[in-house]
Biopython code that builds the backbone (N, CA, C, O; Angstrom):
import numpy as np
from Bio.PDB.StructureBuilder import StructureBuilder

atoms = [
    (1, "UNK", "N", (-223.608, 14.957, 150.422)),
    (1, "UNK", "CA", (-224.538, 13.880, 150.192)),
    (1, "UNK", "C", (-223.807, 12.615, 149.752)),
    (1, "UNK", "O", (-224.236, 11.561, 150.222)),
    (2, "UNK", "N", (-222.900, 12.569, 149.025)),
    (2, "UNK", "CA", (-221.729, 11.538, 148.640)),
    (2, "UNK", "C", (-221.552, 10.873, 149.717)),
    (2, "UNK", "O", (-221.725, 9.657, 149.793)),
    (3, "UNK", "N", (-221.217, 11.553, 150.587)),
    (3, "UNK", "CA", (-220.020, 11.381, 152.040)),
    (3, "UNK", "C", (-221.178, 10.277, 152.687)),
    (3, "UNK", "O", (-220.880, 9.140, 153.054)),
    (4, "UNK", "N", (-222.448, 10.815, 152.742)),
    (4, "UNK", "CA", (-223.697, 9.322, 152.946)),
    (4, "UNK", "C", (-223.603, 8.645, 152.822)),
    (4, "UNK", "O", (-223.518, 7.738, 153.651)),
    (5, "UNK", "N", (-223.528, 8.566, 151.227)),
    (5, "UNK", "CA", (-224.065, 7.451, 150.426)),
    (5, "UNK", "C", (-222.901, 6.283, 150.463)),
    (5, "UNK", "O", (-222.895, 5.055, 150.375)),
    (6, "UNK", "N", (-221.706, 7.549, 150.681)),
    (6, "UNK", "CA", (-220.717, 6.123, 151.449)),
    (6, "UNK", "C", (-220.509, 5.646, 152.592)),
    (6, "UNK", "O", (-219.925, 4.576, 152.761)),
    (7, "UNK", "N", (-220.912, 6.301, 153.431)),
    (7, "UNK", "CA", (-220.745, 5.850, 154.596)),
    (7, "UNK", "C", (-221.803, 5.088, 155.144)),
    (7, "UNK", "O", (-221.584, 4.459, 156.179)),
    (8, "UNK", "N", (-223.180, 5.039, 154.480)),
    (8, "UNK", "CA", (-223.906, 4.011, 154.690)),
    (8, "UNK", "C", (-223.966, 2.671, 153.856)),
    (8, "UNK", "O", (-224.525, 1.654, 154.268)),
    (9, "UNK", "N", (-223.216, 2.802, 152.425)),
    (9, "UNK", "CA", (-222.015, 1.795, 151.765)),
    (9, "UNK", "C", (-221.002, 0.600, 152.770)),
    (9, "UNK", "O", (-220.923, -0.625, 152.858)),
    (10, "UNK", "N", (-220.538, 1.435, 153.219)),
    (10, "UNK", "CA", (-219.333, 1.021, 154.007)),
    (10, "UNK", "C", (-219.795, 0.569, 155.525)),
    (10, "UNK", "O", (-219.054, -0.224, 156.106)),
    (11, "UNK", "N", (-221.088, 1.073, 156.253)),
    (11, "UNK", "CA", (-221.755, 0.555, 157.037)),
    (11, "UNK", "C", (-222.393, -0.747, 156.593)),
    (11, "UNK", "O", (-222.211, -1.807, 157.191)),
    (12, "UNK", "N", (-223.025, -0.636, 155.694)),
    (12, "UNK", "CA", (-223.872, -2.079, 154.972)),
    (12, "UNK", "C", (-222.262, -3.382, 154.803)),
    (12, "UNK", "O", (-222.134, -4.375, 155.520)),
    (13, "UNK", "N", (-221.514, -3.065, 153.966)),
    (13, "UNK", "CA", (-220.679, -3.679, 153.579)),
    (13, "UNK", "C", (-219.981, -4.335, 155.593)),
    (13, "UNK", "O", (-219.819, -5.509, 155.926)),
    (14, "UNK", "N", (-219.785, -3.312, 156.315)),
    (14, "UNK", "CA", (-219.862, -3.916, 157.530)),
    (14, "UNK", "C", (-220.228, -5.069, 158.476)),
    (14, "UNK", "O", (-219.643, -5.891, 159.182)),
    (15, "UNK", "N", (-221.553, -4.705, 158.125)),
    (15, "UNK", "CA", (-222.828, -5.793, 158.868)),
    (15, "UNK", "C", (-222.776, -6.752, 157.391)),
    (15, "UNK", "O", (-222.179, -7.775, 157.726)),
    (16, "UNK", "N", (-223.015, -6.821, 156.428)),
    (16, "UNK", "CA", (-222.831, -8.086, 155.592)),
    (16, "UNK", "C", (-221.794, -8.892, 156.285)),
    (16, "UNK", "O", (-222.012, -9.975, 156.830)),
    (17, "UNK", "N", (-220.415, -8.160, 156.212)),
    (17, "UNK", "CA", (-218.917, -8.736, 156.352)),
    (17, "UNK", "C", (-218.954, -9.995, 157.900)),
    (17, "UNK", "O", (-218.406, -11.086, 158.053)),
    (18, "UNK", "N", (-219.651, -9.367, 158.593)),
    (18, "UNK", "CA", (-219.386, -9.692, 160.194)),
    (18, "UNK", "C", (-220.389, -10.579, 160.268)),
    (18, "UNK", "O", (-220.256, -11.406, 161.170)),
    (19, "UNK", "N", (-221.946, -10.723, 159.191)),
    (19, "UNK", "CA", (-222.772, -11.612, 159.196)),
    (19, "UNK", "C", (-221.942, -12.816, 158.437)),
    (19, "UNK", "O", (-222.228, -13.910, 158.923)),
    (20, "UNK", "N", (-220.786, -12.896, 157.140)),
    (20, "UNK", "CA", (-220.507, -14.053, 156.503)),
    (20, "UNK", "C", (-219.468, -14.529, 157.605)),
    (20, "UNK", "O", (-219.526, -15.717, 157.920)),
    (21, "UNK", "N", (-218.503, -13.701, 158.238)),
    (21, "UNK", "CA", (-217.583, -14.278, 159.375)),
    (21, "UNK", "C", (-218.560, -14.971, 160.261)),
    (21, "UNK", "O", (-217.978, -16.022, 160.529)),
    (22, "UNK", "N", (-219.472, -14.983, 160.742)),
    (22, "UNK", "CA", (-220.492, -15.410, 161.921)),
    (22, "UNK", "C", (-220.812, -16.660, 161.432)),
    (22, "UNK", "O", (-220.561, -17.676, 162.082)),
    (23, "UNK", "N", (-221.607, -16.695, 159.810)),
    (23, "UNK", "CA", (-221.505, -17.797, 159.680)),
    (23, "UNK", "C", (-221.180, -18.822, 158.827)),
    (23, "UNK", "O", (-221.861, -19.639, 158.207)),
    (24, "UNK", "N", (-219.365, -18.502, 158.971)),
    (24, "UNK", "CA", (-218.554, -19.378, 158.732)),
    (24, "UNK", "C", (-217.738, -19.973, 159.814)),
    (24, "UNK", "O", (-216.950, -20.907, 159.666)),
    (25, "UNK", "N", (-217.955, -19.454, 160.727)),
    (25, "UNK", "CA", (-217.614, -19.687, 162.131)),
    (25, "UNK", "C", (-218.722, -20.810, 163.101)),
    (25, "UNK", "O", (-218.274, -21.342, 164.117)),
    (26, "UNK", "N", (-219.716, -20.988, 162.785)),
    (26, "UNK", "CA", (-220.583, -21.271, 163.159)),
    (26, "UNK", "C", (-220.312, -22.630, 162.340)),
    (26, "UNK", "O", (-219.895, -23.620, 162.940)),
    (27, "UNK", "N", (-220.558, -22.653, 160.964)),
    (27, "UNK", "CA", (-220.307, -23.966, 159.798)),
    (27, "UNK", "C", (-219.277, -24.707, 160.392)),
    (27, "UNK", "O", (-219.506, -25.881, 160.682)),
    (28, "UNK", "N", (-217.758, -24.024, 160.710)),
    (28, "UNK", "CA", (-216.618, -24.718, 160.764)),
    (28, "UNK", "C", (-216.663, -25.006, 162.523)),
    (28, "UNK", "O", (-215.678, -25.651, 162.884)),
    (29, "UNK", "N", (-217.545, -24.672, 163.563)),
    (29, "UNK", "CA", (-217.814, -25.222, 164.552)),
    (29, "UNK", "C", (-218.459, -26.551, 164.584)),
    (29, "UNK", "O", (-217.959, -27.536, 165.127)),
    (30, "UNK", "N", (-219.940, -26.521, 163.787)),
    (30, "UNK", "CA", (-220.534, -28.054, 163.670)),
    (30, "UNK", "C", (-219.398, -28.980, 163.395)),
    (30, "UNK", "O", (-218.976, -29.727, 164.277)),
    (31, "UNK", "N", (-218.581, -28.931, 161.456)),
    (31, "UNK", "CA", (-217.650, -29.646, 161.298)),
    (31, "UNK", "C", (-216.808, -30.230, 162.014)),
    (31, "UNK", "O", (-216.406, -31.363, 161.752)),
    (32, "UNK", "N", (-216.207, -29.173, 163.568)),
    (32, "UNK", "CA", (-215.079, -29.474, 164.112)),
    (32, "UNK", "C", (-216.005, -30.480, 165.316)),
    (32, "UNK", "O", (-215.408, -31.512, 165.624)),
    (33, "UNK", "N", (-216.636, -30.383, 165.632)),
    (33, "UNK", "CA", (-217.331, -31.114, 166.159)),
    (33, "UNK", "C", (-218.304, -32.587, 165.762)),
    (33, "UNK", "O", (-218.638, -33.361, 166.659)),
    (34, "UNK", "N", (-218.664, -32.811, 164.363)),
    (34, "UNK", "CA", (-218.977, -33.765, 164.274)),
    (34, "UNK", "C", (-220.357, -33.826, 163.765)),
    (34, "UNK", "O", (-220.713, -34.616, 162.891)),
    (35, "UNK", "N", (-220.959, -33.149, 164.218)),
    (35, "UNK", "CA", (-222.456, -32.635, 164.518)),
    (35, "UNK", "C", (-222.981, -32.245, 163.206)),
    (35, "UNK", "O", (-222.673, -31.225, 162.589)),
    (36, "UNK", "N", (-223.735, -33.079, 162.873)),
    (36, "UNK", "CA", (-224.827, -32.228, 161.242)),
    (36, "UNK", "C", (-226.074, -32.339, 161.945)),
    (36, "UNK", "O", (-226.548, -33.293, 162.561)),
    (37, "UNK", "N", (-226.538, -31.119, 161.723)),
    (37, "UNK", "CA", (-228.196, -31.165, 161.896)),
    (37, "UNK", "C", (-229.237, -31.696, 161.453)),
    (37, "UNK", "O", (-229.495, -31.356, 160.298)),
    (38, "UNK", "N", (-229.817, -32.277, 161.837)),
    (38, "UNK", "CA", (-231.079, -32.866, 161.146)),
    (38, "UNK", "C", (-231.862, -32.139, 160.473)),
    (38, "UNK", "O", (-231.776, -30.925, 160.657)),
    (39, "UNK", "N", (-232.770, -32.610, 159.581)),
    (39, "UNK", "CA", (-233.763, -31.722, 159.016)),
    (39, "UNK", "C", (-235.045, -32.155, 159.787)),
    (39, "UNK", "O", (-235.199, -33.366, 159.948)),
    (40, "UNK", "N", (-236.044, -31.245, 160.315)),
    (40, "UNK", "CA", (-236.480, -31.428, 161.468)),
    (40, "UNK", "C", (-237.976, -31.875, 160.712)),
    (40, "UNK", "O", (-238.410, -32.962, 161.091)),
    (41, "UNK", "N", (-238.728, -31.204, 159.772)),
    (41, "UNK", "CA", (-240.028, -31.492, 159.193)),
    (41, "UNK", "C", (-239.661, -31.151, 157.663)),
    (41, "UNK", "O", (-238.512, -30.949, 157.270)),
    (42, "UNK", "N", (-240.825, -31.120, 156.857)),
    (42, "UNK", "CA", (-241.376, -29.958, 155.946)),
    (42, "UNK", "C", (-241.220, -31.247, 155.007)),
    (42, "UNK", "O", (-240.980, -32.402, 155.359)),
    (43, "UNK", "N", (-241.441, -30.686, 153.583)),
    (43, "UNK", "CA", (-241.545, -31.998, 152.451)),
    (43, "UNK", "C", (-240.327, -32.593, 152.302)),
    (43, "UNK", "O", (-239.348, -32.077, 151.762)),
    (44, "UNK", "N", (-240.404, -33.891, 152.876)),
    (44, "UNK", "CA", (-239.563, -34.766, 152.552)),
    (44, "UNK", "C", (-240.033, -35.871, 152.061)),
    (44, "UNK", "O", (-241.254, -35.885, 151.910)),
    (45, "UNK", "N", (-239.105, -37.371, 151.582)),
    (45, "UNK", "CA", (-239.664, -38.507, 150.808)),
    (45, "UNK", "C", (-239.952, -39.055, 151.906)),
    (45, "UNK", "O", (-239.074, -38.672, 152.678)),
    (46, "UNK", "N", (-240.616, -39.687, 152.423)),
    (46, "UNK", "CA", (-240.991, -40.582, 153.670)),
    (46, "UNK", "C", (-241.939, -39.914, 155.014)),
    (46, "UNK", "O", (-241.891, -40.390, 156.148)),
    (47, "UNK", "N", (-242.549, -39.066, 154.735)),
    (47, "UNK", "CA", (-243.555, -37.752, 155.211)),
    (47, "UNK", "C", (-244.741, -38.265, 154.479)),
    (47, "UNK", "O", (-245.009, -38.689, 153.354)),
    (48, "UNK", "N", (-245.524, -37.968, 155.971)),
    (48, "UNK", "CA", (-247.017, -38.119, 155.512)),
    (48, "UNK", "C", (-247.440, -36.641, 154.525)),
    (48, "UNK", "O", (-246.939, -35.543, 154.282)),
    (49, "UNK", "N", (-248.468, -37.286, 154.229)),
    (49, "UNK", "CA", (-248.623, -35.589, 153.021)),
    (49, "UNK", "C", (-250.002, -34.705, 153.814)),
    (49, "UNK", "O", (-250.529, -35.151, 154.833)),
    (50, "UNK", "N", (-250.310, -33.814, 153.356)),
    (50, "UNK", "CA", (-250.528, -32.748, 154.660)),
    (50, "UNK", "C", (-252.226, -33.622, 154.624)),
    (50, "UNK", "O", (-252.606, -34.330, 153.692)),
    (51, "UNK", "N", (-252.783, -33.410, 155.512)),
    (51, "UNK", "CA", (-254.313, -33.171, 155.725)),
    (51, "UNK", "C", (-254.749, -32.590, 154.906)),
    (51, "UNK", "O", (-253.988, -31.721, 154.481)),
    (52, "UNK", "N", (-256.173, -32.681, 154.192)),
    (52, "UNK", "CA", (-257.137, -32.283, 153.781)),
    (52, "UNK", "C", (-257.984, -31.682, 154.231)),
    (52, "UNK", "O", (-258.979, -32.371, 154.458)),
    (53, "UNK", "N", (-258.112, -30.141, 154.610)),
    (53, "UNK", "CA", (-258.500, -29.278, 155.699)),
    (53, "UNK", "C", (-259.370, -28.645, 154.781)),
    (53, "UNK", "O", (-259.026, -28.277, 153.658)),
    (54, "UNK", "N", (-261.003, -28.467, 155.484)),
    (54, "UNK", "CA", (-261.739, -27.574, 154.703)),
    (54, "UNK", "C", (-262.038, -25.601, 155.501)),
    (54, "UNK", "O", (-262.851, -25.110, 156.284)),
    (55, "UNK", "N", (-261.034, -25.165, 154.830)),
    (55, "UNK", "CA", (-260.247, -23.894, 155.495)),
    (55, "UNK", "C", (-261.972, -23.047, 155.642)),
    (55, "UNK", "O", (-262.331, -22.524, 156.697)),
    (56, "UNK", "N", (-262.907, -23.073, 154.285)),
    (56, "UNK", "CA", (-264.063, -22.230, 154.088)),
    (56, "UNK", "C", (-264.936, -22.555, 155.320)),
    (56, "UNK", "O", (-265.348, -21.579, 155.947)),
    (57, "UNK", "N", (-265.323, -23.952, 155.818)),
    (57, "UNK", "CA", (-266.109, -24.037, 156.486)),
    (57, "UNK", "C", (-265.318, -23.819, 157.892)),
    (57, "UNK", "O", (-266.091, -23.587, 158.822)),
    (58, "UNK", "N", (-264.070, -23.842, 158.207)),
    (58, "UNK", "CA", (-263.735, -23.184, 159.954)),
    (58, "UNK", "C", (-263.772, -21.895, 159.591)),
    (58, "UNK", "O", (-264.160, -21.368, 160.633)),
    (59, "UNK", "N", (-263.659, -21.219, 158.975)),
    (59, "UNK", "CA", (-263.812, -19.372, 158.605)),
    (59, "UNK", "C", (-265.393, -19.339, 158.951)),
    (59, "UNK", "O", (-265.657, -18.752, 160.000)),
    (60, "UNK", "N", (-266.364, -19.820, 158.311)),
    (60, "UNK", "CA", (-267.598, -19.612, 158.661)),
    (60, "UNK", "C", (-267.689, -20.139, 160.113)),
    (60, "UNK", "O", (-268.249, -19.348, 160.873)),
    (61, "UNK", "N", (-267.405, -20.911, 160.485)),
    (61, "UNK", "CA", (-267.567, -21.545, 162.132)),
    (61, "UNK", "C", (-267.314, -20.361, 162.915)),
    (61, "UNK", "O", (-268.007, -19.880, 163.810)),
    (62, "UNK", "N", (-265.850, -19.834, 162.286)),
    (62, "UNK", "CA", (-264.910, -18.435, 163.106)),
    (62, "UNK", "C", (-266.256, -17.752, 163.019)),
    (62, "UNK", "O", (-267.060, -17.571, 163.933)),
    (63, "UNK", "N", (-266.334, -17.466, 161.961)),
    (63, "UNK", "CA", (-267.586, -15.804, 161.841)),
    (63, "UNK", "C", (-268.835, -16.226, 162.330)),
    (63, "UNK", "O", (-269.106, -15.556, 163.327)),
    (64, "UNK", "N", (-269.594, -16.932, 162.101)),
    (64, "UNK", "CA", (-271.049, -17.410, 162.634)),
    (64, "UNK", "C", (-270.831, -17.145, 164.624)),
    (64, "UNK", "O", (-271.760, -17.411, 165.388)),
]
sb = StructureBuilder()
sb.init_structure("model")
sb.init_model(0)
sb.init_chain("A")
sb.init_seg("    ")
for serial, (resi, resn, name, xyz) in enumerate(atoms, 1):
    if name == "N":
        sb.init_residue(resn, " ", resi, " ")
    sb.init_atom(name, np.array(xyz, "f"), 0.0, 1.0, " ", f" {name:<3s}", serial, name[0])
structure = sb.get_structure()
């Protein structure tokens, strides 16, 4: 049961390892290239602020 608990240890520790190589490889690609990503939506300073949506009355619209 040991022999498991390490070897699915040492599996995990695997897939972590090969996920931080992936993306540090990926980071030091944008860099070498130039390229920063934009931030595409979500709360920012200069964003409209969300709608005022009355969620109760389209649920009743849905169900009626």
């Amino acid at each position: 049961m040991d022999e498991d608990v390490a070897d699915d240890d040492l599996q995990m520790a695997v897939v972590l390892g090969a996920r931080a190589n992936l993306s540090t490889r990926r980071a030091l690609l944008y860099v070498r290239e130039g390229r920063v990503r934009k931030r595409v939506g979500g709360s920012r300073p200069g964003r409209r602020p969300n709608r005022p949506r009355d969620f109760d009355l389209g649920a009743h619209a849905i169900l009626r």
